[in-house]
N, C-alpha and C positions, 0 to 999 in steps of 0.2 A: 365213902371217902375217896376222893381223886386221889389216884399215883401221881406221884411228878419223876420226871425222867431229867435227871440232870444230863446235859448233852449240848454240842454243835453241829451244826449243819455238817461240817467236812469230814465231822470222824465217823468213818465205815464201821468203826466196834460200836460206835453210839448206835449209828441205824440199824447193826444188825439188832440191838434190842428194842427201837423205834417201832420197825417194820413189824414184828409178832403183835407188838400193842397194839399199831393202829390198826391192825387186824385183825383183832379178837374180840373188838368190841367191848374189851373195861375201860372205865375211865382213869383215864391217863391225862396230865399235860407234860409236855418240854417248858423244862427249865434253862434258859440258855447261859453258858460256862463261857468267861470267855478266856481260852485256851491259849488265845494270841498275845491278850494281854497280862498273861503270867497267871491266871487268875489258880490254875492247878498247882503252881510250885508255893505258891503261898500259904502261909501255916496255919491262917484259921482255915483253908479247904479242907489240908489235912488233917487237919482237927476236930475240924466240925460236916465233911463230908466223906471226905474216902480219903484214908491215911495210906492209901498207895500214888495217889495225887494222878486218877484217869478217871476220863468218863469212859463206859455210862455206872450211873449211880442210881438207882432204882428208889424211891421212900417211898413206903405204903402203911403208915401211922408211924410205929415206931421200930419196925422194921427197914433196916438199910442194906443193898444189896449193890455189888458190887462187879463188877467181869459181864461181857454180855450172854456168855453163856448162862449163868448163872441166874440172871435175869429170865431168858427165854426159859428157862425151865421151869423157875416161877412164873410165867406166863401160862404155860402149860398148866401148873398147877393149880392157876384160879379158873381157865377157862374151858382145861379141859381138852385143848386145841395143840394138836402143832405137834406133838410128841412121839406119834407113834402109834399104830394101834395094835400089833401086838410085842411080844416080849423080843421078838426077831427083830422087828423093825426100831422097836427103841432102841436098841444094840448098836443097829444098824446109823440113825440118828446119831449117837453119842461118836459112832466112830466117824463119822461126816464132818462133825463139828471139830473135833480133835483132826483130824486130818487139815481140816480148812486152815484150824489157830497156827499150825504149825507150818505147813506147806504153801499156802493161798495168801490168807491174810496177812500175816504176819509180812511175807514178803511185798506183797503190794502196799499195805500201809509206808512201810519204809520208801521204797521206790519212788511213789505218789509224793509222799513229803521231799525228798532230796531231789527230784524235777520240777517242784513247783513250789515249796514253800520254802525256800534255802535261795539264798543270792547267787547270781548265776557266777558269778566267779568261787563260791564256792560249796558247785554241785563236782560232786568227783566221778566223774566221769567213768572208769574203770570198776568204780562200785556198781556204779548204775548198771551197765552191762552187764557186771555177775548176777546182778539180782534181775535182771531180765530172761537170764537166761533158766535162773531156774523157775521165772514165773514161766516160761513157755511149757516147761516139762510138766508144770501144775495143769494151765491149761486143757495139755493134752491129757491129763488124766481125766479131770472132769468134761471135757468136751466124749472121750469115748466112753464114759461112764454112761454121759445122756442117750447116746442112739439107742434108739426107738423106748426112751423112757419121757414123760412130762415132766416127772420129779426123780428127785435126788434120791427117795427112800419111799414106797409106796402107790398111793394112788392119791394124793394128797400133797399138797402143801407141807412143810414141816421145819422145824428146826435148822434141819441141815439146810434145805434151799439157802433160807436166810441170811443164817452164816456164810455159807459160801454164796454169796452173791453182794454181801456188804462192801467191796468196793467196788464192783462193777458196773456200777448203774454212775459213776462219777466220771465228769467228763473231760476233767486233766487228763495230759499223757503220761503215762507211767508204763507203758509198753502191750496194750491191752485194745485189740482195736473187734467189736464183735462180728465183724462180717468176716473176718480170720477165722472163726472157730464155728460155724454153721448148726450144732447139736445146740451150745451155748447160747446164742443167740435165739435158739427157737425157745428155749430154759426160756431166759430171761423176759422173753416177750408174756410169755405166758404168766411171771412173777408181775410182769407191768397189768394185765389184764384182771389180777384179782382187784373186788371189788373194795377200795379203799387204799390200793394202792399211791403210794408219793414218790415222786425223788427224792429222793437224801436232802436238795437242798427249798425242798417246798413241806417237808414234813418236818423238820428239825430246824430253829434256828441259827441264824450263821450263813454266810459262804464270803467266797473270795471279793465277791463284788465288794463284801461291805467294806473293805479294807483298800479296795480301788484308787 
């Protein structure tokens, strides 16, 4: 039975659960949510897909799965993939991903939306710069994480990459430029070369054009 991924091209938590699928090789499709035009705050979503009203939403028969973590881990769990190979490294994994929700993502998603998807009269200005600044302290942790590593945990691909790399492959400015962080940029090149890799807005549907 095909997965369906409820999801949009622009949301970073959707691709971070996108990118494991289309790379593990289950079948999956994108269901496209459209987020813009209210479609999450409305009550049959809540009702009838995820009563916390985000994507991604994962259906696989009667199973409903919800947070992208949480996804990725049921990725893992049908494909075997992504996870960890031993008890150290999943450890390591979980604290990656927990690190990212809170430090990485959480503040580049905000960021991202209040420079680009908010009317410019009312982007706040002095927001932005706080939360740039602590995306830069983020940065610098994961850029010195990577020297002289491929991956984020192992010798492999895994969870954590994904996670933390869910908004940086997007090419609004939110304060994120990767020839500024050199360890990063070789990361991500490396995420761009596995085989079946997408951008965010060629693997998921949605992006800003369509709203142009």
């Amino acid at each position: 039975m095909t997965m369906q991924l409820y999801c949009f091209g622009e949301s970073g938590n959707a691709y971070k659960a996108a990118l494991p699928l289309a790379l593990s090789g289950l079948d999956w499709t994108p269901v496209k949510v459209d987020f813009f035009g209210g479609a999450t705050r409305a009550p049959e979503y809540r009702a009838e897909v995820n009563e916390m009203g985000e994507v991604p939403v994962l259906v696989d028969g009667a199973l409903r799965l919800s947070q992208s973590g949480v996804i990725q881990f049921y990725v893992t769990e049908k494909s075997g993939r992504f996870g960890g190979e031993t008890a150290e490294e999943r450890r390591e994994v979980l604290r990656w991903m927990l690190w990212d929700n809170h430090k990485l993502s959480s503040q580049a998603g905000m960021t991202r939306f209040l420079m680009n998807f908010l009317p410019e009269d009312k982007r706040p200005a002095e927001v932005i710069a706080f939360m740039q600044g602590r995306l830069r302290a983020a940065y610098q942790v994961l850029d010195s994480h990577l020297a002289g590593r491929d991956w984020i945990v192992g010798s492999g691909p895994s969870n954590a990459d994904f996670s933390c790399c869910g908004y940086l492959f997007y090419p609004e400015p939110f304060g994120f430029a990767r020839a500024d962080w050199p360890q990063i940029d070789r990361w991500l090149s490396g995420i761009e070369a596995l085989p079946g890799w997408q951008h965010p807005y060629d693997l998921m549907p949605g992006s800003p054009a369509d709203r142009a």
